[in-house]
N, C-alpha and C positions, 0 to 999 in steps of 0.2 A: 516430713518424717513422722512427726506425730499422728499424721491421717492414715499412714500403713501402719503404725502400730498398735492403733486404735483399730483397725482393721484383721489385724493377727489377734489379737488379743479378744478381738466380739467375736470372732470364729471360733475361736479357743474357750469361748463365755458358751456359747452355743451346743458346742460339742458336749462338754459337760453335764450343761442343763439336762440336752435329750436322755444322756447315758444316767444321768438323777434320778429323772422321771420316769424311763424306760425300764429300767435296770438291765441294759444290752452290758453283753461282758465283755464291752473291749473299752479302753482307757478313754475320757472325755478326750485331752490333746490328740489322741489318733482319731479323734472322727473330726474332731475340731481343724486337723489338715486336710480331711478329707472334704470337712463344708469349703476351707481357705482353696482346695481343689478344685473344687465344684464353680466356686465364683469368679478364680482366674480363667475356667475354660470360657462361663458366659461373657467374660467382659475381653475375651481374645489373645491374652498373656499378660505376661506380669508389667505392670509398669512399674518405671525407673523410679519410679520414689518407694514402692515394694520393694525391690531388688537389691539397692542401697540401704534401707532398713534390716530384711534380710541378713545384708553380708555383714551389717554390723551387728547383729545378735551370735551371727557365727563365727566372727571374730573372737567373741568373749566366749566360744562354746565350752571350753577349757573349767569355766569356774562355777557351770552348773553341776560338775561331778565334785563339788567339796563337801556337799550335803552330803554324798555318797559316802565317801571316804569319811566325814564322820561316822556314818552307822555303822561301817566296819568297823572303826575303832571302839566305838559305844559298846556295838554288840561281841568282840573278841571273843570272848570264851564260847560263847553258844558257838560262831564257825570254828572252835578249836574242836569242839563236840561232834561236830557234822561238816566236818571237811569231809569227809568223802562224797557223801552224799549232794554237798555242793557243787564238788568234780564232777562226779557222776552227770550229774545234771547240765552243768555247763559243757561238757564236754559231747553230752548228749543232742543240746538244744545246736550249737556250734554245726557239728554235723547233718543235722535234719535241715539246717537254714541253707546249707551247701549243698545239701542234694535239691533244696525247692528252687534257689536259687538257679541251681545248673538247667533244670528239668523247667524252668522259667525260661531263662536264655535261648535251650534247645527249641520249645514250643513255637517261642518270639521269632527266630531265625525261620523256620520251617513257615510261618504264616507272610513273612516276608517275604520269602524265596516265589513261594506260592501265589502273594499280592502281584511282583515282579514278573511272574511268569503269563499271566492272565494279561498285566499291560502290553506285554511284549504280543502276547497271540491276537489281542486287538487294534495294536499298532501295524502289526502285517498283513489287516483283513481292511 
């Protein structure tokens, strides 16, 4: 367990680093799954001592959002100020994630069908 979490965590060291030194604008952790990505494909999927690491980080997933729920508290009045403009927003971001989402889906299906269909015409030649 310690070797996959030493494992998550250099990927997660990594990710950051680049995005330091780069200054690319998307979050260290999100490229840092994207390297943790990258190395489960070279190495053929996840092993069992990943996977069990893993499901115990997601187990406690619950008590990463306390940090959160402080700032809300912290910061109260400033969203008493700009609640709408936080709706707005969330409500905005909610819906754009459900159209890319959906319009992901559709794409996904459609290159499927198409992958399927191509075996199918080479299967019968």
């Amino acid at each position: 367990m310690l070797q996959a979490l030493t494992l998550i965590l250099i990927c997660q060291l990594v990710g950051e680093t680049v995005v330091l030194l780069s200054g690319l604008p998307i979050p260290g952790p999100v490229l840092g799954m994207l390297v943790l990505l990258g190395w489960l494909f070279l190495r053929g999927g996840i092993s069992e001592d990943v996977g069990r690491t893993a499901d115990a980080l997601l187990a406690h997933f619950s008590l990463l959002f306390v940090p959160a729920g402080v700032g809300v508290m912290l910061h109260w009045e400033r969203i008493q100020g700009q609640w709408r403009a936080i709706a707005a927003a969330l409500l905005a971001g909610t819906l754009i994630t459900l159209a890319v989402t959906a319009l992901t889906m559709a794409g996904t299906q459609r290159l499927l069908a198409a992958k399927k269909g191509r075996a199918r015409g080479e299967a019968d030649d």
